[in-house]
BAFI-3210 file (N, C-alpha, C; in Angstrom, 3 decimals, decimal comma, padded with zeros to 6 digits):
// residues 113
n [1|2|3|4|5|6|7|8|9|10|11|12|13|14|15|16|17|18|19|20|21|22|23|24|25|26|27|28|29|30|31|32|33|34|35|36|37|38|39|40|41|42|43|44|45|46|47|48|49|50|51|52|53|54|55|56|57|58|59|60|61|62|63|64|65|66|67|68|69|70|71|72|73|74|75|76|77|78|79|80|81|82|83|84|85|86|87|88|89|90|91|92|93|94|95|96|97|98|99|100|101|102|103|104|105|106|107|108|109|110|111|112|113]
n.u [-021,177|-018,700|-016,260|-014,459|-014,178|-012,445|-010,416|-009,253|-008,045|-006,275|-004,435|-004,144|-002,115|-000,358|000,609|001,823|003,362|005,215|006,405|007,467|009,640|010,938|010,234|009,255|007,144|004,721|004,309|003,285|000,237|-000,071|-002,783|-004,157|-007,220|-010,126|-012,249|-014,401|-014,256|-016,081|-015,863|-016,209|-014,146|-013,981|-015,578|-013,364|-010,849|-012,117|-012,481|-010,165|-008,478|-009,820|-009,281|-006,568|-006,125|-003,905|-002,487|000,486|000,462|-000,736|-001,107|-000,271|-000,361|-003,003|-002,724|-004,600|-004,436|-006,194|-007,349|-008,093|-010,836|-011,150|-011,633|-012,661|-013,408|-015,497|-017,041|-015,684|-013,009|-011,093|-009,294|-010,812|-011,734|-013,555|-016,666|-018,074|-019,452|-021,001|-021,076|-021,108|-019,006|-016,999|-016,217|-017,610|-020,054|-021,078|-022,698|-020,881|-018,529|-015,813|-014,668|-011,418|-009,969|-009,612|-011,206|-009,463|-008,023|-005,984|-002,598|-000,575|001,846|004,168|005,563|007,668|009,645]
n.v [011,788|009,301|009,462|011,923|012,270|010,233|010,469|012,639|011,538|010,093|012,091|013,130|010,342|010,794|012,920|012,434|010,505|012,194|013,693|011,733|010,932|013,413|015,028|017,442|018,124|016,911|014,758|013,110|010,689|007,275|005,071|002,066|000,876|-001,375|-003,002|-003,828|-002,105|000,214|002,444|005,093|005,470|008,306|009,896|009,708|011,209|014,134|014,860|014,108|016,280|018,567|018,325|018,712|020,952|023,453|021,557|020,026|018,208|019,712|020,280|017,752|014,940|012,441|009,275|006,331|002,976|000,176|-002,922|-005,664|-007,775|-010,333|-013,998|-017,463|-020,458|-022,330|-024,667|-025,533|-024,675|-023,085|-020,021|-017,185|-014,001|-011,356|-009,128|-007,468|-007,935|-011,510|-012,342|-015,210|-018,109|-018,340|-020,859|-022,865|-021,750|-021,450|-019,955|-019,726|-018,253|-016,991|-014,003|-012,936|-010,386|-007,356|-005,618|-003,528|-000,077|001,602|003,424|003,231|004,141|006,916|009,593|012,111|015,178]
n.w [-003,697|-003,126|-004,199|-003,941|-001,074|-000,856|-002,408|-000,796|001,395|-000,624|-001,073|001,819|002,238|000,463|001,406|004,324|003,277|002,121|004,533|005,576|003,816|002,705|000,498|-001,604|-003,751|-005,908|-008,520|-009,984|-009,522|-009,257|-009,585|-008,752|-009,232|-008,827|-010,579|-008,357|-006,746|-006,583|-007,582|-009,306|-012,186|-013,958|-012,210|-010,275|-010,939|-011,582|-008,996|-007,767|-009,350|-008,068|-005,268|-004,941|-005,313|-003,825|-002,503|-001,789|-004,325|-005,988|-009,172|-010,218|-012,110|-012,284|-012,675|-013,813|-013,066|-013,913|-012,469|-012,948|-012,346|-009,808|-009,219|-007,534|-008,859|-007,678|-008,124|-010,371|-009,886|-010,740|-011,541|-012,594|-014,366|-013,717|-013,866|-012,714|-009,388|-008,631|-010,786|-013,331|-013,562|-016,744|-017,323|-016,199|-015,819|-013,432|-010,024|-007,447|-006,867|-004,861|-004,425|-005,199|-005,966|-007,221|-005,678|-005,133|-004,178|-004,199|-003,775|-006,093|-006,814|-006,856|-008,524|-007,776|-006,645]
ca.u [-020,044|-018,082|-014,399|-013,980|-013,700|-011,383|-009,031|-008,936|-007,475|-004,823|-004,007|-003,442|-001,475|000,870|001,434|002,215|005,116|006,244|007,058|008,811|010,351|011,194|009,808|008,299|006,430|003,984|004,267|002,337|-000,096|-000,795|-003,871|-004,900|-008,584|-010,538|-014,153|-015,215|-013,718|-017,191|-015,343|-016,287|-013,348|-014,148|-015,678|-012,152|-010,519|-012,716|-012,373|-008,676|-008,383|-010,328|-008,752|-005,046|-005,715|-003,228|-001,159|002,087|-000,081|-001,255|-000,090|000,076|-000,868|-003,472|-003,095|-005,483|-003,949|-007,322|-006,861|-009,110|-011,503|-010,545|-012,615|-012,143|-014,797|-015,571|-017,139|-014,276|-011,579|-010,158|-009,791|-011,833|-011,926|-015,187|-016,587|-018,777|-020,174|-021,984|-020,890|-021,352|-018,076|-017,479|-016,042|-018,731|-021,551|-021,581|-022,503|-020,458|-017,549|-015,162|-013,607|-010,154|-009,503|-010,808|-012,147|-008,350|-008,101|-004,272|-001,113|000,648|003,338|004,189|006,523|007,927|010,476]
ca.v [011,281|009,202|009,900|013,609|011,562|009,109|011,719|013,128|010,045|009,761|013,263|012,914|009,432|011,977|014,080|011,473|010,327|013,335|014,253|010,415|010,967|014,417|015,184|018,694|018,289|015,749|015,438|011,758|009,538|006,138|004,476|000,956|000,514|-002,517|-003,315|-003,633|-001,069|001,083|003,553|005,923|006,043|009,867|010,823|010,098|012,291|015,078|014,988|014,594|017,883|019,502|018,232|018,749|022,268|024,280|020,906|019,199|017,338|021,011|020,483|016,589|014,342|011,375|008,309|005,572|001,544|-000,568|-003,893|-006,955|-008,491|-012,001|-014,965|-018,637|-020,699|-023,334|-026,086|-026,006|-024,891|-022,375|-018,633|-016,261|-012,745|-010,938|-007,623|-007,345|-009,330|-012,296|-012,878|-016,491|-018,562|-018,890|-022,178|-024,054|-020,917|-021,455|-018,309|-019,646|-017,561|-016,630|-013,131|-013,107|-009,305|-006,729|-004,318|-002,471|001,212|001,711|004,338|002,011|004,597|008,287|010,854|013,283|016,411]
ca.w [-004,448|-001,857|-004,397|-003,360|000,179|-001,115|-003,311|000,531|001,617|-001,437|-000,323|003,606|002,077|-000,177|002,749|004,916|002,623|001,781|005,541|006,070|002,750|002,548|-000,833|-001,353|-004,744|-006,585|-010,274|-010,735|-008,315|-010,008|-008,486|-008,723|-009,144|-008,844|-010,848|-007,407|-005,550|-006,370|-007,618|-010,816|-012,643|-014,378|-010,890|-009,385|-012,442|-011,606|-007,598|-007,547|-009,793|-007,134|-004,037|-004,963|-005,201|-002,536|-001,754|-002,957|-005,108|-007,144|-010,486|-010,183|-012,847|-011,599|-013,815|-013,081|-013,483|-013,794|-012,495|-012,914|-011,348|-010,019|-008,717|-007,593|-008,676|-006,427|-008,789|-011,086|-009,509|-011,424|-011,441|-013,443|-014,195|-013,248|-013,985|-011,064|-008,306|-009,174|-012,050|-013,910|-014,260|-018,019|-017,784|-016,220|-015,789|-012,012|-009,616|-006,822|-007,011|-004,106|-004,870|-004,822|-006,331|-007,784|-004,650|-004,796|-004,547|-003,832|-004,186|-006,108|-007,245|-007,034|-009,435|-006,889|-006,524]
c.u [-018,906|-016,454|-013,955|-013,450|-012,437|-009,991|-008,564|-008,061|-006,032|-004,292|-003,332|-002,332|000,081|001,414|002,184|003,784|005,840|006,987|007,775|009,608|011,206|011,300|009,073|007,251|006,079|004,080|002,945|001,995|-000,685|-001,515|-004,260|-006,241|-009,590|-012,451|-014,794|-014,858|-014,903|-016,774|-015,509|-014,947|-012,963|-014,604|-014,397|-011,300|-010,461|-012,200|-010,963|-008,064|-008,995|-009,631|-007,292|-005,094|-004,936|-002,500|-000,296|001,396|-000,506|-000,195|000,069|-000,730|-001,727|-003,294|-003,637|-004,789|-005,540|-006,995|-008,112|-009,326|-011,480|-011,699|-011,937|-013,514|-014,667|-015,654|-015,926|-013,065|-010,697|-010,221|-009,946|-011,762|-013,493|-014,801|-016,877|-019,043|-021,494|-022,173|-020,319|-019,699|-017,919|-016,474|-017,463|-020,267|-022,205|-021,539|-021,530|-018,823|-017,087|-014,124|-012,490|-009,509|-010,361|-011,306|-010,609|-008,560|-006,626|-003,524|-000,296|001,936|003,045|005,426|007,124|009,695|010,976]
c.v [011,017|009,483|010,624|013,012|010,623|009,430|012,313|012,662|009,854|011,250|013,301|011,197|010,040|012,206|013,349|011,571|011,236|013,869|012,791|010,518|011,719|014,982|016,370|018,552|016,623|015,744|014,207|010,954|008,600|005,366|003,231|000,797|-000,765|-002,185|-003,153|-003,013|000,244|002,304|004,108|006,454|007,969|010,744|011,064|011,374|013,927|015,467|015,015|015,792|018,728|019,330|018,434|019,927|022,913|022,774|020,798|018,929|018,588|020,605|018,765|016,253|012,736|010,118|006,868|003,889|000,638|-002,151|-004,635|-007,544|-009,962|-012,622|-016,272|-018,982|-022,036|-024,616|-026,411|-025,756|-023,989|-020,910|-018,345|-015,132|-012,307|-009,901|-006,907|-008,515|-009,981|-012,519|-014,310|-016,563|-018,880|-019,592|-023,179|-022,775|-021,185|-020,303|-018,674|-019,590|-017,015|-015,397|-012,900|-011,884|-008,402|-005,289|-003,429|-001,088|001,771|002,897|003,033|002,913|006,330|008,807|011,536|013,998|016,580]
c.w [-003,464|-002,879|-004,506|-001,474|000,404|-002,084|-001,734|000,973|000,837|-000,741|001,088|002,997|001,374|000,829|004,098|004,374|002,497|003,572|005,878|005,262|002,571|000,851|-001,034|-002,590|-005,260|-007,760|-010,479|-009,806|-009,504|-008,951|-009,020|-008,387|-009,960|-009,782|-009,786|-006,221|-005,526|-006,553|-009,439|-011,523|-013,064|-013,254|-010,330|-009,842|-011,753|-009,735|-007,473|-008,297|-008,796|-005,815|-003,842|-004,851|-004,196|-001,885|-002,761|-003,856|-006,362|-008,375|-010,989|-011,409|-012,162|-013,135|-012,773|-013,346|-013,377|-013,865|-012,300|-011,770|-010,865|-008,940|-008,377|-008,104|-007,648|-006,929|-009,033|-010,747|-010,521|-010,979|-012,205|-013,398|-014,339|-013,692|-013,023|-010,506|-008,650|-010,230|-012,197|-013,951|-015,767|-018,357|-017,548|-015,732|-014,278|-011,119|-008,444|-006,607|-005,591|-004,752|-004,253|-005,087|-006,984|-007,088|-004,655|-005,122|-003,710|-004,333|-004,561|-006,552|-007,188|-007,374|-008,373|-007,087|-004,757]
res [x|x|x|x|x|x|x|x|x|x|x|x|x|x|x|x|x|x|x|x|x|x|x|x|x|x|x|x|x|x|x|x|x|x|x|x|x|x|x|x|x|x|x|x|x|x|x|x|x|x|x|x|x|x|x|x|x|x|x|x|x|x|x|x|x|x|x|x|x|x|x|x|x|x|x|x|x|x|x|x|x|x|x|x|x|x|x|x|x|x|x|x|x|x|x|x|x|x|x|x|x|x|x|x|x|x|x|x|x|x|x|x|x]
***
C-alpha cells in the first residue's frame, strides 16, 4: 500500500512549513486527488490516521478535494473529463486522448495553530 508512503510525504511537507512558517499545530490538510493519481481514496483516510500519530499533524483532520479527470481529444478538439486512462471521448468516441489532468496529489491547503 504505496499511501502510508505518500501520507509520509504530506507529513515531511507539514513539517517543512511549519518550520518556514512557524506554526506549531495542524488542525486540517486538504488534499487534491486526481482519478489518476492511483491513489485509494479510503486507503489514504486510513494511512494518514496512522502516520500523524506523534507529529503536529496528531489530531489533524484530513479532508480529501477530488478533482477531475481532464483530456484533450485530438480528433475533435475539445476537452473531456475522463475517469481513467483510455477512456473513449463522448463527443466523437475517439481513444486518442492527450491527458491534461487528473494524476494530482497536492497540499492544496492547511488549518494551522
Amino acid at each position: 500500500m504505496h499511501e502510508l508512503s505518500l501520507c509520509e510525504g504530506v507529513i515531511r511537507l507539514v513539517e517543512e512549513s511549519a518550520r518556514r512558517q512557524g506554526f506549531s499545530r495542524v488542525k486540517t490538510v486538504w488534499l487534491e486527488i486526481g482519478p489518476l493519481a492511483g491513489v485509494e481514496i479510503e486507503a489514504m483516510q486510513f494511512s494518514f490516521e496512522v502516520i500523524k500519530r506523534g507529529t503536529l499533524a496528531d489530531g489533524a483532520e484530513l479532508e480529501i478535494i477530488e478533482v477531475p479527470g481532464e483530456a484533450w481529444c485530438l480528433p475533435c478538439a475539445r476537452r473531456v473529463e475522463i475517469k481513467q486512462r483510455f477512456d473513449a471521448c463522448r463527443h466523437c468516441g475517439s481513444h486518442q486522448l492527450q491527458v491534461t489532468g487528473g494524476g494530482e496529489l497536492r497540499v492544496k491547503e492547511l488549518e494551522v495553530e
